[in-house]
C-alpha positions as CSV (number, residue, x, y, z in Angstrom):
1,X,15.4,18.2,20.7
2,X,15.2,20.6,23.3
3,X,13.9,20.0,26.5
4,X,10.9,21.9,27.2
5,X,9.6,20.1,23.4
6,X,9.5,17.2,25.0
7,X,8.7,17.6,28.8
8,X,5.1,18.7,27.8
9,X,5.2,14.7,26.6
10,X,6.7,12.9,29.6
11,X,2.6,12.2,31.0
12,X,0.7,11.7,27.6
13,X,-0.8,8.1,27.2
14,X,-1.9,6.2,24.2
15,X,-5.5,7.4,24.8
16,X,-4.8,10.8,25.3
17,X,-2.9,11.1,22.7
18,X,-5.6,9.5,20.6
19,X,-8.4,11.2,22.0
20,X,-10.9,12.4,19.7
21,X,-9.8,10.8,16.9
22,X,-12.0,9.3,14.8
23,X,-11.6,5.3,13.1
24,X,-10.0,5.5,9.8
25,X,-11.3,4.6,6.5
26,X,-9.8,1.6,5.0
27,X,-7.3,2.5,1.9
28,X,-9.1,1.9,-1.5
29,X,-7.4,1.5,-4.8
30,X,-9.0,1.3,-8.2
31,X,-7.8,-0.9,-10.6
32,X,-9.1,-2.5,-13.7
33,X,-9.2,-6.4,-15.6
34,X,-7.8,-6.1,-18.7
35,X,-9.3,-9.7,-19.9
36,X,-13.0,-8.6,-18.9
37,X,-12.4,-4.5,-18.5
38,X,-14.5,-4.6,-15.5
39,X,-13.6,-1.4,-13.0
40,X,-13.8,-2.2,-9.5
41,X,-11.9,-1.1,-6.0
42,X,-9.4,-3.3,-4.3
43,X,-8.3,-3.3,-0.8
44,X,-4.3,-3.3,-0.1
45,X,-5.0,-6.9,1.0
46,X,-5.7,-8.3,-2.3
47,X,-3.1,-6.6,-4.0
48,X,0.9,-7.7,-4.0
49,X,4.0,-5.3,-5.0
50,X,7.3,-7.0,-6.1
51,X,10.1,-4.5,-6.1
52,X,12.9,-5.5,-8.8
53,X,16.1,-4.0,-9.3
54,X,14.6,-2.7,-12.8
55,X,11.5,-0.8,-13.5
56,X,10.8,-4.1,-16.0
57,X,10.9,-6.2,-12.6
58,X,8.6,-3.8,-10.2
59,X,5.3,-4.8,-10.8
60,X,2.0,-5.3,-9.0
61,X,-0.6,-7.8,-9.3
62,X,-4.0,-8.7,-8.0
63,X,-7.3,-11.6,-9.6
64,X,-9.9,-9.8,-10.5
65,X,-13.1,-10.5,-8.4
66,X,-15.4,-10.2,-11.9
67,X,-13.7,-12.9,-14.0
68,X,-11.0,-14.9,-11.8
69,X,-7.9,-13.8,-13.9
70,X,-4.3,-12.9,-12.8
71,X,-3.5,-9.3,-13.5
72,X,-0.1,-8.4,-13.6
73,X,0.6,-4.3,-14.3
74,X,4.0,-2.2,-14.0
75,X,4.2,-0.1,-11.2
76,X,6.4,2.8,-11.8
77,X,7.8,4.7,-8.6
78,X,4.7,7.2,-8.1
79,X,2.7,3.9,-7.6
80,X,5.3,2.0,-5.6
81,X,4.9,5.1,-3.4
82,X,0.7,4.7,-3.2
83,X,1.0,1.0,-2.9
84,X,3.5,0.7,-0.1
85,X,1.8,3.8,2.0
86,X,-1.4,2.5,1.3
87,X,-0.4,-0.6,3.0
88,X,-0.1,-3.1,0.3
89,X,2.2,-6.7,0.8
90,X,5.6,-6.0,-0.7
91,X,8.1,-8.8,-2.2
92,X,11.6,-7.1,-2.6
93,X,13.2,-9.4,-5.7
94,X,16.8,-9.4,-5.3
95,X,19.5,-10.1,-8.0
96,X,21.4,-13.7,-8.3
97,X,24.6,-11.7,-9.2
């Protein structure tokens, strides 16, 4: 980096760098029961991802707040991608080999 890109951010502070921003919107997902089919929107904090070393062992999995049932669904890259940058709790499973 060269100098004069960062010399303009030797006196920034946290709150002037923050300035004018605005609070954020919790992250959202939709998901659905496949016991009940209720449709509903989960927060990242009620869902977990475990990461296998096989798309057969990457999976997601939440209870559904209509009927009380575990929900376990595959989670294929695009929505290990949503789920981990939407801030959900991630279990990396690791081989016994």
């Amino acid at each position: 980096m060269s100098e004069s890109a960062t010399s303009g951010a030797v006196g920034m502070t946290v709150a002037s760098a923050f300035a004018g921003m605005r609070s954020v919107a919790p992250v959202v997902f939709r998901a659905g029961c496949p016991d009940c089919r209720g449709r509903f929107e989960l927060a990242a904090s009620a869902l977990r991802l475990a990461i296998g070393a096989t798309s057969r062992t990457t999976f997601y999995s939440f209870t559904c707040p209509e009927c009380g049932a575990s929900v376990r669904k595959p989670a294929g890259e695009r929505i290990v991608e949503l789920l981990t940058g939407g801030g959900v709790s991630t279990l990396r499973l690791h081989s016994t080999l």
